[in-house]
C-alpha positions in Angstrom: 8.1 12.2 16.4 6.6 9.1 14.3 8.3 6.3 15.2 8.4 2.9 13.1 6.5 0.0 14.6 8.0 -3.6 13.5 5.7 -6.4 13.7 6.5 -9.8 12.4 4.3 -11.5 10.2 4.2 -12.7 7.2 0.8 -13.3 5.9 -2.5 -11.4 5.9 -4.3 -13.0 8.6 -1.6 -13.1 11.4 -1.9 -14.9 14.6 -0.7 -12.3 16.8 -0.7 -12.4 20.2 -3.1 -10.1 22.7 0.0 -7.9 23.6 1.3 -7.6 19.9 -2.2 -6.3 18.9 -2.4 -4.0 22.0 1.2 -2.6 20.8 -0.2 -2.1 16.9 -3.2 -0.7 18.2 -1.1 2.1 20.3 1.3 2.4 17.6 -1.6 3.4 15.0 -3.6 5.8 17.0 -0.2 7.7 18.5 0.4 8.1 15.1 3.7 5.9 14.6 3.9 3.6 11.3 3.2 -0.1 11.0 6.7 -1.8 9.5 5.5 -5.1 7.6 8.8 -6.1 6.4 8.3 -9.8 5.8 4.7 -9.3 4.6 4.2 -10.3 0.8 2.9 -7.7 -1.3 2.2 -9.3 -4.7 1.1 -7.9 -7.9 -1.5 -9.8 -10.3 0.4 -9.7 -13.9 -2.1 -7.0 -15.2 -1.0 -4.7 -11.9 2.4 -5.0 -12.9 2.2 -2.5 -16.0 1.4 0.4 -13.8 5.3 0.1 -11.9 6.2 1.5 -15.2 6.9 5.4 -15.3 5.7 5.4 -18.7 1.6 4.9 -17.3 2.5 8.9 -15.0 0.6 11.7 -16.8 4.1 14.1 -16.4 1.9 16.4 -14.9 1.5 14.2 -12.0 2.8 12.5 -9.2 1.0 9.2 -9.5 -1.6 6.7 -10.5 -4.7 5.8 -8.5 -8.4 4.8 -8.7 -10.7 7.1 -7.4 -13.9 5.7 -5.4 -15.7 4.3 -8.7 -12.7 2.6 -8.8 -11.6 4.7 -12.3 -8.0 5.0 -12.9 -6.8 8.8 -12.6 -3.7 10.5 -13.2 -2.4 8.1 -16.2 -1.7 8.5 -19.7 -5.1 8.4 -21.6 -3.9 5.3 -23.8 -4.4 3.7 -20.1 -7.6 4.8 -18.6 -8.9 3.2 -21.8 -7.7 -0.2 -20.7 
C-alpha cells in the first residue's frame, strides 16, 4: 500500500540531514509519495491563466507541454499564445 512520506522543508534546496535523505530515498523507490506540505509552489503571472477551466479542450482531462515544450490539450485560442 502507498504510504505518504512527510518531509519538512520549505525551500528547494533543503538542508536535510543523511538520515532524512536515506528515508526519501526509501520512500521513493518502495513506491510511497513525497508530502511537501510547507514547500512553496508559485506560479509566474502568465502561469496563472492556465488554473482556469476555461484553457481544458472539454474533450480532455488537462493541459501540458509535450517534450518541445508545446502546450497540448487546450483550447486553440491558447496554443496560439
Amino acid at each position: 500500500m502507498t504510504q505518504l512520506k512527510e518531509i519538512t522543508c520549505n525551500g528547494w534546496k533543503p538542508a536535510l540531514s543523511p538520515q532524512d535523505q536515506a528515508d526519501a530515498t526509501l520512500a521513493i523507490e518502495s513506491g510511497d509519495v513525497l508530502f511537501l506540505p510547507a514547500l512553496p509552489f508559485v506560479l509566474s503571472e502568465s502561469e496563472k491563466r492556465f488554473l482556469s477551466p476555461d484553457v481544458v479542450h472539454p474533450q480532455s482531462k488537462n493541459v501540458s507541454l509535450n517534450n518541445a515544450g508545446h502546450l497540448r490539450f487546450a483550447y486553440p485560442t491558447f496554443l496560439a499564445t
